[in-house]
C-alpha positions as CSV (number, residue, x, y, z in Angstrom):
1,X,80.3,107.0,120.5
2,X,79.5,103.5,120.6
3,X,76.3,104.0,118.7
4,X,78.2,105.6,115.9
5,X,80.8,102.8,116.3
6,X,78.5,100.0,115.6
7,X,77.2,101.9,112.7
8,X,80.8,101.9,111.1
9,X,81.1,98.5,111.8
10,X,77.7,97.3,109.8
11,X,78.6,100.2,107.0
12,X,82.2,98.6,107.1
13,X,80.6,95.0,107.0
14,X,78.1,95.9,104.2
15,X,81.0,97.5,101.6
16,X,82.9,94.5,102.7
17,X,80.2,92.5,101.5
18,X,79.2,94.7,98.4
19,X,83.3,94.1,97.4
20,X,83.3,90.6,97.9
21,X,80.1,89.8,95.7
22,X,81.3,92.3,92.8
23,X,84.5,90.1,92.5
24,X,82.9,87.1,93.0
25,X,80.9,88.3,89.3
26,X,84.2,89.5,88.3
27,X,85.4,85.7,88.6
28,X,83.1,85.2,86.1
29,X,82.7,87.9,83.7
30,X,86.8,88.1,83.1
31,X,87.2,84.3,81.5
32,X,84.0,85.2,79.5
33,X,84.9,87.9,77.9
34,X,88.4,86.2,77.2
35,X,86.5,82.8,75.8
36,X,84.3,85.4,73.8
37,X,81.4,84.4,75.7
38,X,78.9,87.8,75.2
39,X,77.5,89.6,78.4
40,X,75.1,91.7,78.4
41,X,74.7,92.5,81.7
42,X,77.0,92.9,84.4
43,X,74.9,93.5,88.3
44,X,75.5,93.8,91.7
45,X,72.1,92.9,93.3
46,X,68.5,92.4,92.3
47,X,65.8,94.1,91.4
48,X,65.1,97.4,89.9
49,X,68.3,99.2,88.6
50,X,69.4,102.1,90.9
51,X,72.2,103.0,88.3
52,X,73.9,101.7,85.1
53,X,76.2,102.4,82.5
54,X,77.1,100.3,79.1
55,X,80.6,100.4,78.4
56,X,81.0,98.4,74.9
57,X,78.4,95.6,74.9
58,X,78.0,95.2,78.9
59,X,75.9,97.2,80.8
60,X,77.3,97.6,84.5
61,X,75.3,98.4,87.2
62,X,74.2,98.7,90.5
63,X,70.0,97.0,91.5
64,X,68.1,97.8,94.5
65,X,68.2,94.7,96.5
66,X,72.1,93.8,98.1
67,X,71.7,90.2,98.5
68,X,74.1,89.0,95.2
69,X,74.8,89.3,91.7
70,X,75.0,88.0,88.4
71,X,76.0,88.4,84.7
72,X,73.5,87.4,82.3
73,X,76.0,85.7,79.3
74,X,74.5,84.9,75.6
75,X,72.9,81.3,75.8
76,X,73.3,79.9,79.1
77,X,71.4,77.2,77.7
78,X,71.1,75.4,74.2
79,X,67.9,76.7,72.3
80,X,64.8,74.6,72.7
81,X,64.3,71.9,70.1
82,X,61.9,73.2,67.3
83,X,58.4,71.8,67.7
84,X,58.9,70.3,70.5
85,X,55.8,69.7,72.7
86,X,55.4,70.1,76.8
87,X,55.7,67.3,78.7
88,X,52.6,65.8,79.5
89,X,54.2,64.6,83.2
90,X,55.1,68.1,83.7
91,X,52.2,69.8,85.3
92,X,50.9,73.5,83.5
93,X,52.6,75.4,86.3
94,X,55.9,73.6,85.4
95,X,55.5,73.6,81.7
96,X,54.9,77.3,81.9
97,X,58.6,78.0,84.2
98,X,60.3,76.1,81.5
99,X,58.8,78.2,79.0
100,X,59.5,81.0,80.2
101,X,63.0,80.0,81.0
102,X,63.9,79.4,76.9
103,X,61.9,82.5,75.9
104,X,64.3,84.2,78.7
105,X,67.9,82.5,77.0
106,X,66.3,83.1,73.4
107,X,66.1,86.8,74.0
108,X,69.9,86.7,74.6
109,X,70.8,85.0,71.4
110,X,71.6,86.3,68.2
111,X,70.7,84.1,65.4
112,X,72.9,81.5,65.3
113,X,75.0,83.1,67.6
114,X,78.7,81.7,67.8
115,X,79.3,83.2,71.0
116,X,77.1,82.0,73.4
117,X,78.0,80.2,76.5
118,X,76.6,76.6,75.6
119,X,78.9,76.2,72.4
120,X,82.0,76.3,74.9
121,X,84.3,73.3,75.5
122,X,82.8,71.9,78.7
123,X,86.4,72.8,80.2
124,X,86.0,76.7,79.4
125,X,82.8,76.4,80.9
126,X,83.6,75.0,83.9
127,X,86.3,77.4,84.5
128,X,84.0,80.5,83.8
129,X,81.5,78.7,86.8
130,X,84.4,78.4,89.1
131,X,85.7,82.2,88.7
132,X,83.1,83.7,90.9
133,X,83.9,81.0,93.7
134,X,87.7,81.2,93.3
135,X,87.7,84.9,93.5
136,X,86.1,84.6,97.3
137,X,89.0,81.8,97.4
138,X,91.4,83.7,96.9
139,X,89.9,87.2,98.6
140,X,89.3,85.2,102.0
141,X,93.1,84.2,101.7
142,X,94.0,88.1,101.1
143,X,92.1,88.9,104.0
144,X,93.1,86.1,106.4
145,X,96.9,87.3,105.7
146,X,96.4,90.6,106.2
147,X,95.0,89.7,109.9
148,X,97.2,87.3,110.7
149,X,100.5,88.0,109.3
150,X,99.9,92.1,108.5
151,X,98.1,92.3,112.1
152,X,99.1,89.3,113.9
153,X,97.9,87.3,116.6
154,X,98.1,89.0,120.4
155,X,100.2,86.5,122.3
156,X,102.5,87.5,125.3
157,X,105.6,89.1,125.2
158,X,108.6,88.5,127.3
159,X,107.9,92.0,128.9
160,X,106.5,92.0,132.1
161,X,102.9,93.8,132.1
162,X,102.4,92.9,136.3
163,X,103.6,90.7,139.2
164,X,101.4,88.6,141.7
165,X,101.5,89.1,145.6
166,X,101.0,85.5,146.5
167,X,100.4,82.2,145.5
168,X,97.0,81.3,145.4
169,X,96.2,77.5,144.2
170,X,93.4,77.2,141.7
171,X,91.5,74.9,143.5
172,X,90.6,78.0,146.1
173,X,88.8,79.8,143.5
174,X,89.1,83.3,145.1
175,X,91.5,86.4,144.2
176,X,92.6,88.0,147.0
177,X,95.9,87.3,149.0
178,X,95.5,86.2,152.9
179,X,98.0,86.2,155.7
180,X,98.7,82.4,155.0
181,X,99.4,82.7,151.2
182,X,103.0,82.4,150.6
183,X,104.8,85.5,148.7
184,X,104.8,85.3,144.9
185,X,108.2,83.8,144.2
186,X,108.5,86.8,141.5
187,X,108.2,89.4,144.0
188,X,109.9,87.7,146.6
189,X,113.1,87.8,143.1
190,X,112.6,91.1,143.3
191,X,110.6,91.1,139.9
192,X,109.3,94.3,138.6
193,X,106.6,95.8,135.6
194,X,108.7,96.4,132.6
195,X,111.4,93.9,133.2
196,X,112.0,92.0,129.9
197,X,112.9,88.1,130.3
198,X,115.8,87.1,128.1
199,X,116.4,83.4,128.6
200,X,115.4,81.1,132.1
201,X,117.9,77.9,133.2
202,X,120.2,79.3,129.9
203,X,117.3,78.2,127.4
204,X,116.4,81.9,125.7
205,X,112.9,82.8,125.4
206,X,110.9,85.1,122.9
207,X,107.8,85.0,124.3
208,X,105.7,84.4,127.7
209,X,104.8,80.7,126.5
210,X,108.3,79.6,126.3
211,X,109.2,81.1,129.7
212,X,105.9,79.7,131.2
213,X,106.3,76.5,129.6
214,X,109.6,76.3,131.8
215,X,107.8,77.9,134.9
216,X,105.6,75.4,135.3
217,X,107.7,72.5,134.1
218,X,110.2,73.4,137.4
219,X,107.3,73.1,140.7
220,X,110.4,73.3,143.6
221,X,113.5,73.3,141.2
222,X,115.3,77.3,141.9
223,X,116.1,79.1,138.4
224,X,118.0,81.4,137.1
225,X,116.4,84.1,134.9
226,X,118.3,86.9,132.8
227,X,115.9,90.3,132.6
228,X,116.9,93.2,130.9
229,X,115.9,96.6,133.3
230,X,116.4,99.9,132.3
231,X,118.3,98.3,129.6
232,X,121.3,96.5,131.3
233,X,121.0,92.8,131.6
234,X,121.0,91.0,135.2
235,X,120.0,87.7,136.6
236,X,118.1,87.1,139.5
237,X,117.3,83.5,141.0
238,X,113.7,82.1,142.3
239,X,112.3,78.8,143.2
240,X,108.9,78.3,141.3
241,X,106.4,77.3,143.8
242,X,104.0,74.0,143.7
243,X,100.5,74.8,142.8
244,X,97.5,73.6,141.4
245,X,95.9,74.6,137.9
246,X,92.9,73.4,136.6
247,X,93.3,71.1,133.6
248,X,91.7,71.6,130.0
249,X,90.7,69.8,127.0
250,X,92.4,70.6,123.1
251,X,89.1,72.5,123.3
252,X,90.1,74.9,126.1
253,X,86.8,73.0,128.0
254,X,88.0,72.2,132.1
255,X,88.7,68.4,132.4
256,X,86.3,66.6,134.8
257,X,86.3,63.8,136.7
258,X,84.0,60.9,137.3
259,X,81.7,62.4,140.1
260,X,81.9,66.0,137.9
261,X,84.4,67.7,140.1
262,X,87.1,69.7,137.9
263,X,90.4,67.9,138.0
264,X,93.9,69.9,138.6
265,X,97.3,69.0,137.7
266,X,100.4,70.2,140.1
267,X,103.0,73.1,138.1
268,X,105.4,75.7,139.0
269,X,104.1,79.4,139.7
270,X,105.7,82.2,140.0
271,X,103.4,84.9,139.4
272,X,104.3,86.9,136.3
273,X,101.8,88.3,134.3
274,X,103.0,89.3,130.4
275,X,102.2,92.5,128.4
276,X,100.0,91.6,125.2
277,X,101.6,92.3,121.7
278,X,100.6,91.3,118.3
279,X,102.7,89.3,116.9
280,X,102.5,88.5,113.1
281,X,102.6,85.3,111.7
282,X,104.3,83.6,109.3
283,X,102.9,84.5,105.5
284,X,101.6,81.2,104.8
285,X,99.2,80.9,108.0
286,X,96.3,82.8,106.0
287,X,96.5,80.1,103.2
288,X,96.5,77.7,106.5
289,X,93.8,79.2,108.2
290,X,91.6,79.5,104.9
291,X,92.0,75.7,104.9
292,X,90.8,75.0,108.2
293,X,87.8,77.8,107.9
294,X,86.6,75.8,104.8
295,X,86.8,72.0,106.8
296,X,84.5,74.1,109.8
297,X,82.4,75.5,106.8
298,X,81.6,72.4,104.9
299,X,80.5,70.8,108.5
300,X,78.2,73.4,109.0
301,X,77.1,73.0,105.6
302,X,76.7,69.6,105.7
303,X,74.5,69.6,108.7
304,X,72.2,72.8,108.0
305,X,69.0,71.5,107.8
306,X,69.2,70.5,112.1
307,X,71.3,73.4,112.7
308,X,68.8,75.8,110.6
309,X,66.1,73.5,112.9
310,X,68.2,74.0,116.4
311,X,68.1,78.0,115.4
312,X,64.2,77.9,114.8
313,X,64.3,76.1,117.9
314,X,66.0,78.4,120.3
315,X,64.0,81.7,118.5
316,X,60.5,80.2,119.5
317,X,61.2,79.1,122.8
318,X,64.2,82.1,123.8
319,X,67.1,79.4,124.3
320,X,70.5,81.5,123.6
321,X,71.7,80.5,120.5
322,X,74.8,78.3,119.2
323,X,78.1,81.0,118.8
324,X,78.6,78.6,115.4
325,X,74.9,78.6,114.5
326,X,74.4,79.6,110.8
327,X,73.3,83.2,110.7
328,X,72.7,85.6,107.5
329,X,73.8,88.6,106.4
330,X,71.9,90.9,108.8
331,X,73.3,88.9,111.8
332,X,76.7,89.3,110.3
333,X,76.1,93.0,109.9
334,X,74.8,92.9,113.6
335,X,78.2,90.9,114.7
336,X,80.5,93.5,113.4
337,X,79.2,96.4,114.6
338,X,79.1,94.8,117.8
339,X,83.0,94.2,117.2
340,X,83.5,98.1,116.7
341,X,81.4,99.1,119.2
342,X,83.3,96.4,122.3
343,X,85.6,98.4,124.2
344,X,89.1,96.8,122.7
345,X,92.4,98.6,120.9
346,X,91.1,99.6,117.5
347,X,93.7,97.2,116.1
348,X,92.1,94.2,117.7
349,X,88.7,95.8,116.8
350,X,90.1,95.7,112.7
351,X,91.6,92.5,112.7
352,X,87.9,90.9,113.9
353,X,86.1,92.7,111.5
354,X,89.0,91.6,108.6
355,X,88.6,87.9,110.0
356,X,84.6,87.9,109.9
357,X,85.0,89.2,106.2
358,X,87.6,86.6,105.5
359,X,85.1,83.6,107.0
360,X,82.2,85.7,104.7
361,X,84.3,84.9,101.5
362,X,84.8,81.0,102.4
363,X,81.2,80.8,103.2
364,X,80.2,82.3,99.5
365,X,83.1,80.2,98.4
366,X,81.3,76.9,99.6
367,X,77.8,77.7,99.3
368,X,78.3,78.6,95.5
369,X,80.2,75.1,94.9
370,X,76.7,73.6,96.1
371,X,76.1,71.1,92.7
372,X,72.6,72.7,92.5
373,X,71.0,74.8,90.1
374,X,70.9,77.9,90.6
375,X,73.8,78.1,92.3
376,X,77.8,77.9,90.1
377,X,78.2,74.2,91.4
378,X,74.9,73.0,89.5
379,X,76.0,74.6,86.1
380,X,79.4,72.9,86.6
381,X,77.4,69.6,86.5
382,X,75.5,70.2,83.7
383,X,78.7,71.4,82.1
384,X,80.1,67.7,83.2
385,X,76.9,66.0,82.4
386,X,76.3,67.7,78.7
387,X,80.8,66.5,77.9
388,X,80.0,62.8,79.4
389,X,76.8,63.0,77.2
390,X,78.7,63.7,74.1
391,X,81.7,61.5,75.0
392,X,79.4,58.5,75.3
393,X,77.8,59.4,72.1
394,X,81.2,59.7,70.5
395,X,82.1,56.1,71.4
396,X,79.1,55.0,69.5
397,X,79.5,56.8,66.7
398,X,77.1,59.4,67.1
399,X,76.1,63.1,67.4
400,X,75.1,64.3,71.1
401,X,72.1,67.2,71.6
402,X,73.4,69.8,73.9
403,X,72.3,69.4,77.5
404,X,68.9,71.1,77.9
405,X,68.9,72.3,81.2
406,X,65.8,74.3,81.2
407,X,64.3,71.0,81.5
408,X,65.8,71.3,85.5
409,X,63.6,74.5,86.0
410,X,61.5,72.9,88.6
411,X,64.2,71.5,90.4
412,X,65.9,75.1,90.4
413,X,62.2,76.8,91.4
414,X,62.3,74.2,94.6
415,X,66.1,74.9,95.4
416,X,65.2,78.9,95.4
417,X,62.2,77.8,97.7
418,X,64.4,76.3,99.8
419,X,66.8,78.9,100.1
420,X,64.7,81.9,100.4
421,X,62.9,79.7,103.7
422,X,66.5,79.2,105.4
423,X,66.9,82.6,104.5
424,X,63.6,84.0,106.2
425,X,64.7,81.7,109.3
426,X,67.9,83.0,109.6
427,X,66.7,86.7,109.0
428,X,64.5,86.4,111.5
429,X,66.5,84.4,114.2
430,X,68.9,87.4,114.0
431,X,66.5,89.6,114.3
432,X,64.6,88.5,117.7
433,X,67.5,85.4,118.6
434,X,71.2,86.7,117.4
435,X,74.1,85.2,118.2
436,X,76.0,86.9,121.0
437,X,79.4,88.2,120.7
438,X,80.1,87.7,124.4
C-alpha cells in the first residue's frame, strides 16, 4: 500500500507539473493571439511529437521530453539585415548559431509579415513575456488558498484530546511519572478527554493557544475554567503549577546559554493536551503566503551557485543534505510520493502535496523572470532595450533598427550550458543525495 501510495504521489506531482507548465504557455499564447501575434505552434515539452492536432493556424501538442514548453510566434526577432556579413570577432562556431538562429525566425515569417511578434509596441510585448510567469503567479495563489483557507492549518482545538498524570519539569528530560512528581493540576480538577474549554479567569477562548497562553501566564495563581461535558457547561477550579520549559528562538531553534547548556524559562502547567483540527484561514493568507514563498525563493535564487556547490558537496562526500537545498523535478517527484506514502490523515497528506505544487509555481514564477535569454525575463529586456533604443533615436530625430537579438545567441548557448549543468547536479544529487522529508 505504501508503494502504490508513493506512486500516486509522483503521478499526482507529475500532472501537477504537466498543468502548471501548460498554463504557464497559456500565459503566453492568449495575449498573442489577441495582439494578432501568429503562433504556429503551441507544445508542452521537447522533443519528438508524441501527439498533435492544428486547430486553425496553431498546432497543439504534446513532445516526448516533460521538462517545459513553448509557443513558437511569427518573428521572435527582426529579420537579419540584407548583406550583412559575420562578424569577424565572432568565432565560426558562433557565427554559425546566429545563422542558424535567423534562418530558424525567417522560416516563421511571411513576407513582410504584419503580424509577427517584433512589430509589437514594446508594451504588448512585454505583457505577452510576462503571461506565462503570471499564470504560475496567480496558479501558486489558487493553490496556496485552497490549502490554507479550503484545508486549513491543524492547530489545537479547545477540546481536550488527553490529560497528564504529573508534572514533570523540562529540564528532567524523561517521560514517565515517579512517586515524587506532583499530580497534574488537570487531573487533580478532575479534567477529563472530551471536555471542551469555553473561557479561563472569564477571558473566552477558541483554541488551545489562547487557553495555553493563560496557563502558562498564571505559574501559582488558582483559575477558574468553564468546560462544556456531555454538553452542559460547568466550571471547575485548579492552580497551574510552576515548571520549567525550555526556551526557543522565532526559529523554533532551543535558546542556549554561554557555556552551551539549553536555557529554560519558569510557566504555568497544567497538563492538558488538545485534539488537532484544521482550521482554515482567512482568504487572503494564500495571497500572503505566496508573498513570503517568493522573498524565500528569490534568496535561494540569489545564492544558487554555493547552494548548487554545498549540494555537489554533500553528494560526493554523503553529508545529509540542506531540507532548503535547491532540488529538481525528480527530487520533487521523490518528495511527494514520500508525502503520500508517510503515515498521516489523507487530508494532511493533500494539503502537502497542494503546498509543494503551490512553492513549484513560484519557483517557475521566479526562475522565468531571470533577465536572461532564453528564459521570459531576457526577452522582456530586449523588449525594453529595442523601446529605449528607439526613444533615443526619436529625440534625435531619427529612425531606430529593431533590436537584433540573434546577435545574443552566444550568450543564450552559455545560459542553456549553464542550466542544463545545475540541472545534471541537481538530477543527480536527488538521485544518490535527496533531500529527506523527515
Amino acid at each position: 500500500m505504501t508503494v502504490i501510495a508513493f506512486l500516486i504521489g509522483v503521478l499526482v506531482l507529475v500532472v501537477g507539473l504537466a498543468v502548471s507548465i501548460a498554463l504557464h504557455e497559456m500565459g503566453h499564447l492568449l495575449p498573442a493571439k489577441i495582439f494578432g501575434v501568429r503562433v504556429g505552434q503551441y507544445m508542452i515539452g521537447f522533443g519528438p511529437t508524441l501527439w498533435s492536432r492544428r486547430i486553425g493556424e496553431t498546432e497543439y501538442g504534446f513532445k516526448a521530453l516533460p521538462l517545459g514548453g513553448f509557443i513558437s510566434m511569427a518573428g521572435m526577432y527582426p529579420p537579419a539585415p540584407e548583406g550583412e556579413e559575420p562578424s569577424k570577432r565572432r568565432s565560426r562556431f558562433f557565427a554559425t548559431m546566429v545563422q542558424d538562429a535567423r534562418d530558424a525566425n525567417a522560416e516563421t515569417l511571411i513576407g513582410g509579415d504584419d503580424r509577427a511578434f517584433y512589430r509589437l509596441p514594446v508594451w504588448k510585448r512585454i505583457i505577452i513575456m510576462l503571461g506565462g510567469p503570471a499564470m504560475n503567479l496567480v496558479l501558486a495563489v489558487v493553490l496556496f488558498t485552497i490549502a490554507l483557507s479550503g484545508i486549513g492549518i491543524q492547530q489545537g482545538t479547545t477540546t481536550v484530546a488527553s490529560v497528564s498524570e504529573c508534572v514533570i519539569p523540562a529540564s528532567q528530560q524523561r517521560q514517565d511519572c515517579e512517586p515524587s512528581d506532583p499530580v497534574a493540576p488537570a487531573k487533580a480538577a478532575g479534567m477529563q478527554p472530551g471536555d471542551r474549554m469555553i473561557s479561563i479567569a472569564g477571558t473566552p477562548v477558541s483554541n488551545f493557544n489562547e487557553a495555553a497562553a493563560i496557563i502558562q501566564a498564571s505559574p501559582g495563581k488558582p483559575l477558574s475554567m468553564v468546560i462544556e461535558r456531555d454538553g452542559a457547561e460547568q466550571t471547575i477550579q485548579f492552580t497551574p503549577q510552576s515548571t520549567d520549559r525550555a526556551v526557543t528562538n522565532a526559529q523554533g531553534q532551543p535558546v542556549t546559554d554561554a557555556s552551551g547548556a539549553p536555557e529554560y524559562e519558569t510557566i504555568g502547567f497544567a497538563g492538558l493536551s488538545p485534539q488537532i483540527a484544521f482550521e482554515p484561514q482567512p482568504i487572503w493568507t494564500g495571497v500572503e503566503a505566496t508573498g513570503q514563498y517568493i522573498g524565500q525563493v528569490a534568496t535561494i535564487m540569489s545564492q544558487l551557485p554555493v547552494r548548487v556547490y554545498d549540494v555537489a558537496v554533500d553528494t560526493i562526500t554523503g553529508q545529509p543534505r540542506d531540507a532548503d537545498s535547491p532540488m529538481s523535478v525528480i527530487g520533487a517527484g521523490r518528495m511527494a510520493g514520500e508525502i503520500a506514502a508517510v503515515n498521516a490523515p489523507i487530508l494532511e497528506r493533500v494539503q502537502q502535496i497542494v503546498l509543494l505544487l503551490g512553492g513549484l509555481n513560484i519557483a517557475l514564477f521566479a526562475f522565468n523572470l531571470i533577465p536572461l535569454l532564453p528564459l521570459d525575463g531576457g526577452h522582456v529586456v530586449v523588449a525594453l532595450w529595442d523601446g529605449l533604443k528607439k526613444l533615443i533615436a526619436r529625440a534625435r530625430g531619427r529612425i531606430a533598427k529593431p533590436v537584433d537579438a540573434t546577435r545574443l545567441v552566444p550568450v543564450t548557448f552559455v545560459v542553456v550550458i549553464l542550466l542544463v549543468g545545475v540541472g545534471s547536479v541537481l538530477f543527480l544529487a536527488d538521485i544518490f543525495n535527496p533531500v529527506k522529508l523527515l
